[in-house]
Structure formats: structure tokens, C-alpha cells
Wavefront OBJ file of the C-alpha trace (Angstrom):
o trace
v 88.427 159.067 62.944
v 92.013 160.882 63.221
v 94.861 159.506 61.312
v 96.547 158.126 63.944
v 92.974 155.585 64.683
v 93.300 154.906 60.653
v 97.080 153.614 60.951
v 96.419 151.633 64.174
v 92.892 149.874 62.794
v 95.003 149.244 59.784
v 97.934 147.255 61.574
v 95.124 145.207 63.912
v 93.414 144.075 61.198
v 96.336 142.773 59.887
v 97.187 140.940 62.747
v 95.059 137.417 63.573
v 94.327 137.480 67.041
v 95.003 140.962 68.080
v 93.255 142.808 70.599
v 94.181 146.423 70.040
v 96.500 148.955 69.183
v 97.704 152.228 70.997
v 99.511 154.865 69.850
v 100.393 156.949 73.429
v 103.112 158.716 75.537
v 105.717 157.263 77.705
v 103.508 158.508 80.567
v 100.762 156.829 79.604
v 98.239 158.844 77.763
v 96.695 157.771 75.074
v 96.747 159.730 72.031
v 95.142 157.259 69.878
v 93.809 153.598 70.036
v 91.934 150.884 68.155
v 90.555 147.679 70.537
v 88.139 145.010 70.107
v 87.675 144.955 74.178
v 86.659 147.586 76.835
v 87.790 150.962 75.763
v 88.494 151.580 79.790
v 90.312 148.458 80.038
v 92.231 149.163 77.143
v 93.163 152.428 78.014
v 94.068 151.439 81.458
v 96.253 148.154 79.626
v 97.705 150.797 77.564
v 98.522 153.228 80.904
v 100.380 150.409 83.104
v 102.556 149.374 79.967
v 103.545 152.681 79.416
v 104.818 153.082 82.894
v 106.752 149.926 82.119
v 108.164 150.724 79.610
v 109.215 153.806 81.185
v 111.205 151.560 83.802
v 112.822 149.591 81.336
v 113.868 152.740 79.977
v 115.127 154.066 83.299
v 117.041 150.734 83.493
v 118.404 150.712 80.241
v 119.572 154.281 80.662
v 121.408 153.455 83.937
v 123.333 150.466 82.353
v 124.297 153.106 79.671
v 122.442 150.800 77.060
v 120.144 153.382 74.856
v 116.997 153.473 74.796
v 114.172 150.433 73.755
v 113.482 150.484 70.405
v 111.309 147.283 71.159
v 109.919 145.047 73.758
v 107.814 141.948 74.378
v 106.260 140.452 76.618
v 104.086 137.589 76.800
v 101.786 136.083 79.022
v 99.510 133.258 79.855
v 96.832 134.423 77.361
v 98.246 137.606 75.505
v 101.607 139.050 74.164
v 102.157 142.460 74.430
v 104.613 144.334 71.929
v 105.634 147.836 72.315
v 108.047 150.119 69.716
v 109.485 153.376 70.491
v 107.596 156.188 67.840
v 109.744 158.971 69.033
v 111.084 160.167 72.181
v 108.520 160.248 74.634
v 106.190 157.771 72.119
v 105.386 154.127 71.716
v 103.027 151.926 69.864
v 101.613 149.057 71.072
v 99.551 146.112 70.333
v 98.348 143.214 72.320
v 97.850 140.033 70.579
v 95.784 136.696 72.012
v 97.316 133.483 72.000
v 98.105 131.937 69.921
v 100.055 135.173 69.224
v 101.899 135.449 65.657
v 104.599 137.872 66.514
v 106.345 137.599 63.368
v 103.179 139.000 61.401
v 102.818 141.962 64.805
v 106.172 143.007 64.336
v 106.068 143.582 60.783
v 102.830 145.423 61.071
v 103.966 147.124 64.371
v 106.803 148.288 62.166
v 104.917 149.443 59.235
v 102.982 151.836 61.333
v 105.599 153.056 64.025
v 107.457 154.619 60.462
v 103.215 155.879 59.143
v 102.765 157.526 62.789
v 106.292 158.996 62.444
v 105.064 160.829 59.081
v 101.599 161.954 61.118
v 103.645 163.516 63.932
l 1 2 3 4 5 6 7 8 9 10 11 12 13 14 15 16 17 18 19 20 21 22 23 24 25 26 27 28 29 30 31 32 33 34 35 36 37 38 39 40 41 42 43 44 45 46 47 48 49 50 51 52 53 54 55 56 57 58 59 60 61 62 63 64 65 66 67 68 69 70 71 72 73 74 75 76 77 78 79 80 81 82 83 84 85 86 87 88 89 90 91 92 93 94 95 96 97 98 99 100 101 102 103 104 105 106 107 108 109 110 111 112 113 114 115 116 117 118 119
């Protein structure tokens, strides 16, 4: 298990509810990631957020706004939350309902600044 697996299964635990963690580029690749579902599905979840996030980036950028430090996104039956590691970098974790996003961004936080210190 790398570091990076440690910090993530460390955050999900923490979090009722959650699904899994990633830890991957703004392309999509994964470099690390914890789930309690389908490794392919997750990785595939993980991809097509990535590439989102990439648009809101583009977006942002064009509106001269800076970059996302964090989004969220919820949905029928899960809430997604993503944090900018670094440049080119971002955690995520999706949560089931009924999500507590108070208790995912505090532990989204905690390890976005532990995979900092890995990097």
C-alpha cells in the first residue's frame, strides 16, 4: 500500500457514507485511490470528474477568476467533492446520501495538505 492509498483510506474512513477517495491528475489518471465499489467504475468515476474539473478550470481561467481550489457537486444519490492538490492535482471523494459534507470537507482538507507533504 503506497502512501498516497494510506492518506486516502484514512480520510474515507472518516467519512460516514463515503464511497471512495482518489488522489489523480487533472487529466484523469489515477495515481492513487481507496473505494468500497468497482475498482473500474471507480476509476472511470474518478476519469470523467477529472475532465470536469478540467472545464471548470478552463472556464474559470477565461473569466480571469483563478483556479478551483474546491468544487461540489451533488446528485440524486451521491455528492462528489473535489480539491485542487497542486497544479495539475485533485483529490476527490464521493459520498452517498445522506452525504455529511461538513465532516468530507474537513477530512478532504486534512489530506489534500498530507498528499502535499508526499509529493
Amino acid at each position: 500500500m503506497t502512501r498516497f492509498r494510506d492518506i486516502l483510506r484514512t480520510a474515507i474512513d472518516r467519512i460516514p457514507g463515503a464511497i471512495g477517495g482518489a488522489f489523480a491528475a487533472r487529466d484523469g489518471e489515477i495515481v492513487d485511490s481507496v473505494t468500497r465499489s468497482d475498482p473500474f467504475d471507480w476509476a472511470i468515476l474518478t476519469a470523467h470528474y477529472g475532465v470536469l474539473l478540467g472545464h471548470v478550470q478552463s472556464a474559470l481561467s477565461t473569466l480571469h477568476h483563478g483556479e478551483a481550489e474546491l468544487v461540489v457537486l451533488s446528485h440524486a444519490r451521491i455528492d462528489i467533492v473535489m480539491r485542487s492538490v497542486s497544479e495539475g492535482y485533485y483529490a476527490l471523494v464521493a459520498i452517498g446520501h445522506p452525504a455529511p459534507l461538513g465532516m468530507a470537507l474537513e477530512q478532504l482538507d486534512r489530506a489534500v495538505v498530507r498528499l502535499r507533504s508526499e509529493m
